[in-house]
MARBANU-611657 format. One line per 4 residues: their letters; for each residue z, x, y of C-alpha. Coordinates in pm, 1 decimal. Example, Ala and Ser with C-alpha at 12.3 -4.5 7.8 and 13.67 -1.06 7.14 Angstrom:
REM MARBANU-611657
AS> 780.0 1230.0 -450.0; 714.0 1367.0 -106.0
END
This chain:
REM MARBANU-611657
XXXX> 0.0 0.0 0.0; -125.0 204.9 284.4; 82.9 11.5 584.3; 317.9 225.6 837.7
XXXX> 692.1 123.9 905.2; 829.6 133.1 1279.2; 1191.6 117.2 1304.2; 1469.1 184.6 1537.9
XXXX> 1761.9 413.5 1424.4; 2116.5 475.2 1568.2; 2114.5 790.1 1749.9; 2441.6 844.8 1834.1
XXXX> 2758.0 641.5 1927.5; 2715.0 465.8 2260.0; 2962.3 485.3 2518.5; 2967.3 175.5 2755.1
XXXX> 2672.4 -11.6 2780.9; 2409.2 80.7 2537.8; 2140.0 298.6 2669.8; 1786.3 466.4 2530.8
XXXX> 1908.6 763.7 2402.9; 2172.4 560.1 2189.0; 1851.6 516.7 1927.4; 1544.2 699.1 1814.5
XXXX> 1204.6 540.3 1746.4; 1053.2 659.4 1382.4; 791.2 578.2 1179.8; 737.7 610.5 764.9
XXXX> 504.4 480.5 496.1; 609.6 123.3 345.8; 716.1 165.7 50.9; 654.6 -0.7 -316.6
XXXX> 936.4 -230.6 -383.4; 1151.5 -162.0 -757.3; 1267.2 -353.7 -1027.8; 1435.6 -639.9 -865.3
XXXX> 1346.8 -591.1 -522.1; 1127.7 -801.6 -290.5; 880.9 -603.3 6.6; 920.8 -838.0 374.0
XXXX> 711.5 -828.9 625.0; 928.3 -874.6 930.8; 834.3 -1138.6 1166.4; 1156.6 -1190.7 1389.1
XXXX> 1463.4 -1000.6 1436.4; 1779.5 -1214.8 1549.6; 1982.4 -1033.6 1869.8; 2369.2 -1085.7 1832.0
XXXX> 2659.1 -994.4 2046.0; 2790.8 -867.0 1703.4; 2546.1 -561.1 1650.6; 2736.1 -395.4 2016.6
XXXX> 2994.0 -352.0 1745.3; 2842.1 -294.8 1446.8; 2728.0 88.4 1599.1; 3101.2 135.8 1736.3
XXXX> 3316.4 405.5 1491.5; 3647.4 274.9 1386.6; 3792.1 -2.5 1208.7; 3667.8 -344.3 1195.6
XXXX> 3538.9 -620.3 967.1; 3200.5 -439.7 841.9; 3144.7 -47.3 820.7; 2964.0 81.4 1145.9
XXXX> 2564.7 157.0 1117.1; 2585.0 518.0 1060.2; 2367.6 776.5 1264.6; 2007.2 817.9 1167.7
XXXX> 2052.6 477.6 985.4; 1800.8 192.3 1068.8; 1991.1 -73.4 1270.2; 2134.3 -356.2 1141.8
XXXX> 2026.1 -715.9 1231.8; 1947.4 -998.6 1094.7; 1562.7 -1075.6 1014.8; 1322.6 -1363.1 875.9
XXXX> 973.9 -1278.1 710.1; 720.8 -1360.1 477.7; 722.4 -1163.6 134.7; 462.4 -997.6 55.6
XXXX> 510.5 -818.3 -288.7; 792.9 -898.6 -552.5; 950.6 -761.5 -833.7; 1200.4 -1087.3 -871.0
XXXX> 1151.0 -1371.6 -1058.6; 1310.3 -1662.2 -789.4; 1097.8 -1489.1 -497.6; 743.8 -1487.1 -510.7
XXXX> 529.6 -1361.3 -260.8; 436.1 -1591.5 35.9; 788.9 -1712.2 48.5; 934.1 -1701.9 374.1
XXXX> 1286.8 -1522.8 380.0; 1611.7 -1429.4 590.0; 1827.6 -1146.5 552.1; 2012.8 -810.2 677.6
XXXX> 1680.8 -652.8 678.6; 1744.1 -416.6 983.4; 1525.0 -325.5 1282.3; 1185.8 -253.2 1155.3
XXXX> 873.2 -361.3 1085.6; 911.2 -428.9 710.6; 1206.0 -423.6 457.5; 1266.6 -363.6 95.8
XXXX> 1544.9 -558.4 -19.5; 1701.9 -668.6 -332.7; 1592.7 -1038.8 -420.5; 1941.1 -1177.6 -437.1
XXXX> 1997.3 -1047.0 -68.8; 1743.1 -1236.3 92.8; 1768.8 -1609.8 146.7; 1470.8 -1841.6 83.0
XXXX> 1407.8 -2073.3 395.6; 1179.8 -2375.9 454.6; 958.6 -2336.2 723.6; 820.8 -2692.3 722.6
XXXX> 1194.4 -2839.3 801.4; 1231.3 -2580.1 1117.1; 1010.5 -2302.9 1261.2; 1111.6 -1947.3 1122.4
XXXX> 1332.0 -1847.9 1430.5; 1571.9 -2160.2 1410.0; 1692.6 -2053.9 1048.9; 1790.5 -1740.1 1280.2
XXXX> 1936.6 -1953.9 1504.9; 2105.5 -2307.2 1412.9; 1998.7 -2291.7 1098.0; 2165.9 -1937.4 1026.4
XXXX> 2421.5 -1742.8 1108.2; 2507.1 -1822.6 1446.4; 2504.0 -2205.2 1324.5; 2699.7 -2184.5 1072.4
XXXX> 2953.3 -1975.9 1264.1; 2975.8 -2251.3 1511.7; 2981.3 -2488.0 1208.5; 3226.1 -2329.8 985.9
XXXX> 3456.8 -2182.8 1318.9; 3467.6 -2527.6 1465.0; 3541.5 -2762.1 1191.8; 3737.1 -2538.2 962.0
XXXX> 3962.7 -2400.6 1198.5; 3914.0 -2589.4 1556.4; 3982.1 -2938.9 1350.9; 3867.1 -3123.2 1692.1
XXXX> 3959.4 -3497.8 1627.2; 3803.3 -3846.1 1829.7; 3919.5 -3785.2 2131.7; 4028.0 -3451.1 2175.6
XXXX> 3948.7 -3209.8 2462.0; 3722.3 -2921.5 2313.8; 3634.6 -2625.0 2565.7; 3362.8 -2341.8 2469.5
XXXX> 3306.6 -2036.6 2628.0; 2920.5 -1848.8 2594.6; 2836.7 -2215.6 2590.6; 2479.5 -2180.9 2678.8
XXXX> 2522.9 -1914.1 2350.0; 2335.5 -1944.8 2043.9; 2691.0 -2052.9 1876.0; 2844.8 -2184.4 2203.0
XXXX> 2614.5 -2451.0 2280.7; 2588.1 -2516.3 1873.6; 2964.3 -2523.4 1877.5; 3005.4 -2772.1 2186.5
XXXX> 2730.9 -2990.3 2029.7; 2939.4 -3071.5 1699.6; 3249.3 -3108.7 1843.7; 3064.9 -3396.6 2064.9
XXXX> 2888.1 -3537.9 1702.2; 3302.1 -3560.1 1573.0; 3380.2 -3748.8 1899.2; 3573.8 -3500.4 2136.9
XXXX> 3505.3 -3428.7 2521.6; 3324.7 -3091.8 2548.8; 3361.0 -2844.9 2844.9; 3170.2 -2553.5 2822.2
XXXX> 3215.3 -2222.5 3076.2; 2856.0 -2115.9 3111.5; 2730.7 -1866.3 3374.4; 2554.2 -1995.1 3685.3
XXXX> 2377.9 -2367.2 3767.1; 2090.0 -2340.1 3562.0; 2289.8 -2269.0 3223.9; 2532.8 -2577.3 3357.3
XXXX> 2253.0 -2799.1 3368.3; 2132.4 -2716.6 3009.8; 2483.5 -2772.9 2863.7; 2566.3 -3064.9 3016.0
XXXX> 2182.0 -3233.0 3077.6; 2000.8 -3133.7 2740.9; 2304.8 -3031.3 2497.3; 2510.2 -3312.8 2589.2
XXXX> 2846.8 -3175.0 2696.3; 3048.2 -3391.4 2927.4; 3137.8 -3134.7 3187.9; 3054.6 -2742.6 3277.3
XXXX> 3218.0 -2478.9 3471.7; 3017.0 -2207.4 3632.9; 3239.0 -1882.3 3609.6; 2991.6 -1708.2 3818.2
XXXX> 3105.7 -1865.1 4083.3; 3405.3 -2128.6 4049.9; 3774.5 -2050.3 3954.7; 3774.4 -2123.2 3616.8
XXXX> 4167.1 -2175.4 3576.2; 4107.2 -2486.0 3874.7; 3784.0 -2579.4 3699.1; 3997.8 -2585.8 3378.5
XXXX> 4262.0 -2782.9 3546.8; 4017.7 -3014.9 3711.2; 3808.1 -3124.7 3341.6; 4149.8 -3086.4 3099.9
XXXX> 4421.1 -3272.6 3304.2; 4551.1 -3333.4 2938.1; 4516.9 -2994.1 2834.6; 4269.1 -2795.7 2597.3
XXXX> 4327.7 -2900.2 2222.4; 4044.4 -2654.6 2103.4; 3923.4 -2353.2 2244.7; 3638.4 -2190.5 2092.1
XXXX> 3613.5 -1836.6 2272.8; 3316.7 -1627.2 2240.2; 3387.6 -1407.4 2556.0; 3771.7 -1316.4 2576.6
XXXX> 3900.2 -1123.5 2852.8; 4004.0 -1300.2 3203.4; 3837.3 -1672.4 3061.2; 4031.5 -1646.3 2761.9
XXXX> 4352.4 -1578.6 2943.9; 4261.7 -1889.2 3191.6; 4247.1 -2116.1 2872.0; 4574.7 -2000.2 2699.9
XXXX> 4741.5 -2156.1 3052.2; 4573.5 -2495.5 2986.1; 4621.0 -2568.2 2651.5; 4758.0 -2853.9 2539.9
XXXX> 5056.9 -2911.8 2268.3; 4946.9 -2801.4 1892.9; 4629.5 -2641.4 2043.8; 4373.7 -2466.3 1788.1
XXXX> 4213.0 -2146.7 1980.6; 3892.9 -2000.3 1762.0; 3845.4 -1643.0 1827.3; 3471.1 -1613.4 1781.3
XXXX> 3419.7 -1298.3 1921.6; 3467.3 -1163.0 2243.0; 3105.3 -1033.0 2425.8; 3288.2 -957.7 2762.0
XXXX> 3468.5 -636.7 2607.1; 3213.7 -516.1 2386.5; 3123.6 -189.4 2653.3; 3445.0 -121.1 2737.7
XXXX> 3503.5 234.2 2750.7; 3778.5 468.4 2594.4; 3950.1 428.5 2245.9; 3646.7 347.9 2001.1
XXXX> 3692.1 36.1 1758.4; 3877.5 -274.8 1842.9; 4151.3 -50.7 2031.5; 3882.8 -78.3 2340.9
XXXX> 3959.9 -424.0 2373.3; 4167.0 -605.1 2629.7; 4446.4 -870.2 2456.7; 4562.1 -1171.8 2624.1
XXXX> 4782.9 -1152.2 2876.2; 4927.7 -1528.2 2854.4; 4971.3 -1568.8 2455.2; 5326.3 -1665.1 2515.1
XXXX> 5125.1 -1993.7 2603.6; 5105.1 -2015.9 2185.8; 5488.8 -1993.3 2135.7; 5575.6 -2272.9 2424.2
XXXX> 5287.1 -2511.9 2355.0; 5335.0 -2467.5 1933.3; 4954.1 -2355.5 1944.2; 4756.5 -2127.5 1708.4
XXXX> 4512.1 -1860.6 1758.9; 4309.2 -1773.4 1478.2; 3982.5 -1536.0 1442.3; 3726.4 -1540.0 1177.7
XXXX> 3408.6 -1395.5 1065.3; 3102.8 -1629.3 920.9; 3053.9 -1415.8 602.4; 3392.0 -1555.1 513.1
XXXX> 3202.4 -1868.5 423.2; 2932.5 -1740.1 240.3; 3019.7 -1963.0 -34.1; 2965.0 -2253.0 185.4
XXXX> 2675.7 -2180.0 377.5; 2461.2 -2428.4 125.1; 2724.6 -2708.5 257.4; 2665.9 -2589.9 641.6
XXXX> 2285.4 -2574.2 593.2; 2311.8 -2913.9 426.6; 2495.8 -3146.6 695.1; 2283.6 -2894.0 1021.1
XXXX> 1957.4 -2991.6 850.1; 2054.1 -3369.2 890.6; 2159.3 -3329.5 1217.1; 1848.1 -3119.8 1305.9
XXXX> 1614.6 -3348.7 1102.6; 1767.2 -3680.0 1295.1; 1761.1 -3562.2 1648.6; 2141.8 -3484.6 1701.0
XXXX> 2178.6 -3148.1 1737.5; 1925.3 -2972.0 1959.8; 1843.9 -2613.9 1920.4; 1680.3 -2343.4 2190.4
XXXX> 1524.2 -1979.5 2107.8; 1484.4 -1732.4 2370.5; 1220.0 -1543.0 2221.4; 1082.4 -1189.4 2373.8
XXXX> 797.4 -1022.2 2177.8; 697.7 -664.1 2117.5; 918.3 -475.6 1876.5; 914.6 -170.1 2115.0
XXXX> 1099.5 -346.1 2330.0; 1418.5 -392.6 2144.3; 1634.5 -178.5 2323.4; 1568.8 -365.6 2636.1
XXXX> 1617.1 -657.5 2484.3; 1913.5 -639.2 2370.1; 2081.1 -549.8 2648.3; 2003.0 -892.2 2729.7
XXXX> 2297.5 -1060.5 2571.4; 2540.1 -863.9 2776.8; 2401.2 -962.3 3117.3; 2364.4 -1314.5 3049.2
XXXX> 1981.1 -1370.3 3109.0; 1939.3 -1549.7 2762.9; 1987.4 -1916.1 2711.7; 2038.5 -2003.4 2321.5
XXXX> 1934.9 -1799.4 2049.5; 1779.4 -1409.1 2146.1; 1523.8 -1334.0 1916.8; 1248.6 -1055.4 1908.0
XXXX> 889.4 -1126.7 1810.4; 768.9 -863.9 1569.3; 463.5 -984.3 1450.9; 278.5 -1336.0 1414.2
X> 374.8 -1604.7 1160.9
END
């Protein structure tokens, strides 16, 4: 098979805000794939806040991406040579299958998807694992009942807006904290939440006050920092807080790992209001992800849950791209174009 890989490696450890020289740009022969193993021909890579940590040495959930390794991300494809029985080439696949142009993966680590339900990008998006982060984070731990005040941060997110969208399906009033008017307008006008707060450029602790005069009885962070310390002061008694992740403290500098990060400063807000705070990664529900796919497909399928993919093509510019998520120009779901469906 005379085709030519393109991928982008980890360089070195970045320090801050990810720049250039953090990865190198190579290029190799494709491969044949073995016994087992399936040969993808990448068609979009999914952008997550989660891959600012993945490079980052030190302890956390998943080993860092080691230097000279290809980067991790998520991917969707079409297969187009197989050595496993339950894949067969033409199938369309998702998987950790890096940042290149194509993969060779094992068969049972790729995920068959069905293209004629939702484009390719969605099963990166609502479909995958951002939705069933939001899915699994929000109903598993967040509980919201009928009635309940739910507030989301990174609403305009790939898993905030997801998030803030089921919790309305269950029956609670949404707020999200989105930055500037236009994302405000999309959460509250297209995705249905009942309120928005700008932290751009409103106080979110009054805007907080103003939209919860009950109190928060679910907060699903995805940003941390100051916004999370404004929502420990609102909540409400027996509040649920879902630690999603926490994008606003990925670049900070010094200590490497999660030591970099900035804690709460109001968490005594848990002890007097008899609230929990509890954090969780998606792969933790791996074993459910058939039940997650199952109930978003309806909702997709039946018009109640609306999706939205921000999608940038050229595979060269990755780098670029991805710095995207950390100054909030994307709206839903970041994916990069590699090549046509």
């Amino acid at each position: 098979m005379d085709l030519t890989n393109h991928q982008f490696r980890l360089a070195a450890r970045p320090v801050g805000l990810l720049k250039d020289s953090d990865w190198s740009y190579t290029e190799e022969p494709v491969g044949e794939p073995g016994d087992g193993e399936v040969l993808v021909r990448i068609q979009f890579i999914s952008l997550d806040p989660a891959m600012r940590g993945w490079v980052n040495e030190g302890r956390s959930y998943i080993p860092p991406v080691g230097i000279g390794e290809v980067m991790r991300a998520l991917a969707a494809g079409e297969v187009i040579a197989s050595n496993h029985p339950e894949v067969a080439v033409g199938d369309h696949v998702t998987g950790l299958l890096g940042v290149q142009e194509y993969a060779i993966a094992h068969g049972g680590a790729v995920t068959k998807v069905d293209i004629s339900l939702a484009p390719l990008p969605v099963h990166l998006g609502a479909l995958g694992m951002p939705g069933m982060t939001a899915y699994f984070g929000l109903l598993d731990i967040g509980r919201p009942q009928e009635g309940e005040t739910v507030v989301v941060s990174g609403a305009a997110g790939a898993v905030g807006g997801v998030a803030g969208q089921i919790a309305r399906l269950k029956g609670a009033r949404v707020v999200g904290i989105a930055g500037g008017p236009e994302k405000c307008r999309y959460v509250v006008e297209e995705l249905g939440f009942d309120a928005a707060i700008d932290y751009k450029a409103q106080d979110v602790s009054a805007g907080l006050g103003e939209h919860c005069p009950k109190g928060i009885d679910v907060y699903f962070d995805n940003v941390g920092g100051e916004i999370l310390d404004a929502a420990l002061v609102h909540l409400a008694r027996h509040a649920r807080v879902v630690i999603c992740g926490a994008i606003s403290q990925y670049n900070a500098t010094g200590p490497t790992g999660l030591n970099a990060m900035k804690g709460p400063s109001n968490y005594m807000s848990l002890l007097v209001n008899h609230a929990s705070m509890t954090g969780f990664v998606v792969t933790d529900y791996l074993d459910r992800y058939a039940e997650g796919a199952r109930e978003m497909g309806g909702w997709l399928a039946a018009g109640k849950l609306k999706t939205r993919e921000d999608i940038a093509e050229g595979f060269e510019t990755f780098p670029a791209t991805l710095l995207r998520l950390f100054s909030g120009e994307n709206t839903g779901k970041l994916v990069l174009k590699v090549a046509d469906a």
